[in-house]
N, C-alpha and C positions, 0 to 999 in steps of 0.2 A: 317649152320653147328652148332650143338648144341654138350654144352662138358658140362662134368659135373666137378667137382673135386675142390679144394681146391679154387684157383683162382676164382672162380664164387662165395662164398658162401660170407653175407652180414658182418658176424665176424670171426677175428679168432683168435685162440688162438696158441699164441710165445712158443714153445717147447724153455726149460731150458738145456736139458738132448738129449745127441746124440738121435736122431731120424731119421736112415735112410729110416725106412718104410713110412713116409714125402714125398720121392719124389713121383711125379704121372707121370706116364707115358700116352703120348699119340702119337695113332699111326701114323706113315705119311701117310698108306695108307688112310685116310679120307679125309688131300687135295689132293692128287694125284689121288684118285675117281672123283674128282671136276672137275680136270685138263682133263683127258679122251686122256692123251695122254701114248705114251711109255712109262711105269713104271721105266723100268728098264735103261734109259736112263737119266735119273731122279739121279738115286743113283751115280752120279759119281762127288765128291765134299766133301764138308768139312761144316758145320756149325762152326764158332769161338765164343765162348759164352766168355763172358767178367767182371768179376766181381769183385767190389771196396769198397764191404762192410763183409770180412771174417776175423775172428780172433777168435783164441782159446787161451789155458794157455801152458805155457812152466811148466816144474817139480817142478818150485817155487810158480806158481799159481800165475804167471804174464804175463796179458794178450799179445799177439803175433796178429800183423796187419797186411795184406801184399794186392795184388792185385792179381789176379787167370785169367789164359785164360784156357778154356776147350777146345777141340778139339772133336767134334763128325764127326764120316762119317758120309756123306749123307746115305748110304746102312745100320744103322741101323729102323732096323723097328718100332722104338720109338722116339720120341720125348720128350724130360720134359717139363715139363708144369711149367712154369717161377717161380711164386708165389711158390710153390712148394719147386723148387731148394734154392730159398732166406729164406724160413724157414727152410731148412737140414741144410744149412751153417748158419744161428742162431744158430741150434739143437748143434752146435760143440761149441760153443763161450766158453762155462765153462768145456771142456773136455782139459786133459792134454796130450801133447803130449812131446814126447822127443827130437824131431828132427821133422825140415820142411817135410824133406823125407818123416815120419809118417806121415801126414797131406796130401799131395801130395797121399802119395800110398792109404788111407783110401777114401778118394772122390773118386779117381779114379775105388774103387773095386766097390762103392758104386752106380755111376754114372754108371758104364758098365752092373752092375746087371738089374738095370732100366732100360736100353735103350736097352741091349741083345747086344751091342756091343763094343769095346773096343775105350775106351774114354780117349782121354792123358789131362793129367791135368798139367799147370806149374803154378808155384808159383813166384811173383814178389816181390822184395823187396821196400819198399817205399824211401829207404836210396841212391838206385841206378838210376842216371839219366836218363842211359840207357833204363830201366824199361817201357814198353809196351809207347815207343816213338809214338808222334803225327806224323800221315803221312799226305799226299799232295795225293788226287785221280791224275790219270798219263789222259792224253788223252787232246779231248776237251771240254769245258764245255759247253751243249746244251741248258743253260737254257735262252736264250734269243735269241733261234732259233724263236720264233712266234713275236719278236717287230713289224715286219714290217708286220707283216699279218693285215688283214681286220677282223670284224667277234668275236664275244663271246666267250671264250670255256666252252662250257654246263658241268653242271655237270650229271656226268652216275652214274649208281647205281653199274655196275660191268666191269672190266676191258673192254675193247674193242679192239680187235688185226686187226679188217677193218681199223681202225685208219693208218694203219702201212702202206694201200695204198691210201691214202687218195689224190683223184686227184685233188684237189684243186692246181690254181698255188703259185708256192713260188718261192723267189727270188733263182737264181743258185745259190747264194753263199750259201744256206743251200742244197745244193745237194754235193752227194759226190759219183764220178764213185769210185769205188773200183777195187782196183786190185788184184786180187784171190789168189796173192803169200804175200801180204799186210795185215794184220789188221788193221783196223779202229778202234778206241781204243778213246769213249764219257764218258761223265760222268754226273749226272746231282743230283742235294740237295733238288729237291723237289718233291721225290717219297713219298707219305704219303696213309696207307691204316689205316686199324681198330683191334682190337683185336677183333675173332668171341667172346669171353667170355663177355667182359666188354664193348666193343665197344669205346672203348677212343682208342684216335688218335695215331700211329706210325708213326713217322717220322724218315727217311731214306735219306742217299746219295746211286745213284745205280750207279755202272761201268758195263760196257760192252766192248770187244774187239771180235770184229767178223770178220774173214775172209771170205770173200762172190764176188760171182762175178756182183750181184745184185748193182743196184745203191742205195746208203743210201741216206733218207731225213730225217734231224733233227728236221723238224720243223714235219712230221708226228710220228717219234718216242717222241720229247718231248707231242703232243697231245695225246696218246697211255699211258705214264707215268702219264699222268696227270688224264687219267681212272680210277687209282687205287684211288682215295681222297676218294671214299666212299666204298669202298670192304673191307668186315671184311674177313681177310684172315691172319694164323699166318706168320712172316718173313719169312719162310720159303718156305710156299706155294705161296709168293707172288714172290718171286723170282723164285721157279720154273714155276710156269705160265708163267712171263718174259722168260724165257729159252724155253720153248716149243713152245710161239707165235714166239718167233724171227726164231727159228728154220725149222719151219715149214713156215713161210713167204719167209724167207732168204736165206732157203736151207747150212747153213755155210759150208766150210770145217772147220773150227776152230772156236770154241765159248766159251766165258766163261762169265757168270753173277754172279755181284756181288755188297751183300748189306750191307751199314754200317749202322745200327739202333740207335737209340738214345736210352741211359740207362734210364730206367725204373727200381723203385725199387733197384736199385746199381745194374743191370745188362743190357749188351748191347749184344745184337743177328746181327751175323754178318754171313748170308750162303753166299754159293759161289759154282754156278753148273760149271762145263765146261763138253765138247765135248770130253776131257781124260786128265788124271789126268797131264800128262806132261802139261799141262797150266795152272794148279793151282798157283795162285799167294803167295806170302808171307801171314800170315795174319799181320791186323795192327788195328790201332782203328784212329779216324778219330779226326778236332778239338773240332765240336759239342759233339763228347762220353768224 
């Protein structure tokens, strides 16, 4: 996947002065050509973008700090390109505004122009405890489904979804019969793939809750997660890839995937596909963001 735009280039230079024409757009359809599954099954979900380094001037021309969660559909046909986003909210640092509102509704026009779809933007106070609380992933946690296994795990160069039936035996206790009216509800901290731009590492926690009448094995889904360590793929497309192999293995009636990113640059990428939007979770930010 080759991308061009602000994020790839070797210098750059800190806009002083609002500059929304800064964001870069990039399109989903270039992972989801990748992916070569239903498109359109794809756009049903939320991206949660998360950001800890924004501040502009109040009327007196003193500067105003806060914490920002963006909200994008999955159904818009753009994406922002990370570096990008972190130099427009520079762009604002020395612009005055009168009211949060003002700042909240400005990104938000800003944001939706870029991406062609409507993007909610909130604004966090640093003063409020409440304020984008650390949460606890829900389920169980798979990541020491392979102790008891035998055997190396290789490293691959691109996800592998064969993984998913992988006949090797494992103990029952990482088998899990499901009950088709039930979801099975994992979690696991060490999904790590690549940025296609710079190629430095992203590290992620992913949740899954699937309703399936297929029998689950933790120890083939943790070796499956552990595919992505060298896939330059953006969060986004890495998570829907996750969403289309499960799908297409698992057959679900009910699915929803979801990732928590580690911040980069004072921001943190958090998508989340499901199977319909009635199972979209809360968003949250995790302890590592």
């Amino acid at each position: 996947m080759s991308i061009h735009g602000i994020l790839g280039e070797q210098t750059t230079d800190y806009p002083t002065e609002y500059s929304p024409e800064t964001l870069y757009p990039i399109a989903r359809s270039m992972g989801r050509d990748v992916i070569g599954w239903h498109a359109d099954k794809l756009t049903v979900g939320v991206d949660w973008w998360q950001a800890f380094e924004i501040s502009w001037l109040n009327l007196q021309g003193i500067s105003q700090v806060a914490m920002v969660r963006f909200s994008i559909p999955a159904s818009s046909p753009f994406i922002v390109e990370s570096k990008s986003l972190k130099l427009y909210l520079n762009s604002i640092n020395f612009t005055e505004f009168a009211s949060w509102n003002d700042v909240q509704a400005l990104i938000a026009k800003d944001l939706s122009a870029c991406l062609q779809a409507e993007v909610q933007v909130e604004l966090f106070t640093l003063n409020d405890a409440a304020s984008l609380l650390i949460a606890q992933p829900t389920g169980i946690c798979i990541d020491d489904a392979l102790a008891g296994s035998t055997g190396k795990i290789a490293l691959t160069e691109h996800p592998d979804a064969s993984l998913l039936s992988n006949d090797e035996t494992e103990a029952s206790s990482e088998r899990v019969a499901n009950n088709s009216n039930q979801p099975y509800v994992f979690y696991s901290n060490l999904l790590r793939s690549n940025c296609p731009v710079t190629n430095q590492p992203d590290w992620g926690t992913l949740a899954v809750s699937i309703t399936t009448d297929k029998t689950f094995n933790n120890a083939n889904m943790l070796r499956y997660i552990l595919s992505f360590r060298q896939h330059n793929g953006f969060h986004e497309q890495c998570v829907e890839q996750i969403f289309a192999d499960l799908s297409q293995y698992y057959q679900p009636s009910e699915l929803m995937v979801r990732a928590w990113y580690t911040r980069r640059g004072g921001i943190d990428i958090n998508p989340c596909r499901v199977s319909d939007m009635a199972l979209l979770p809360a968003p949250s930010r995790l302890i590592r963001q």
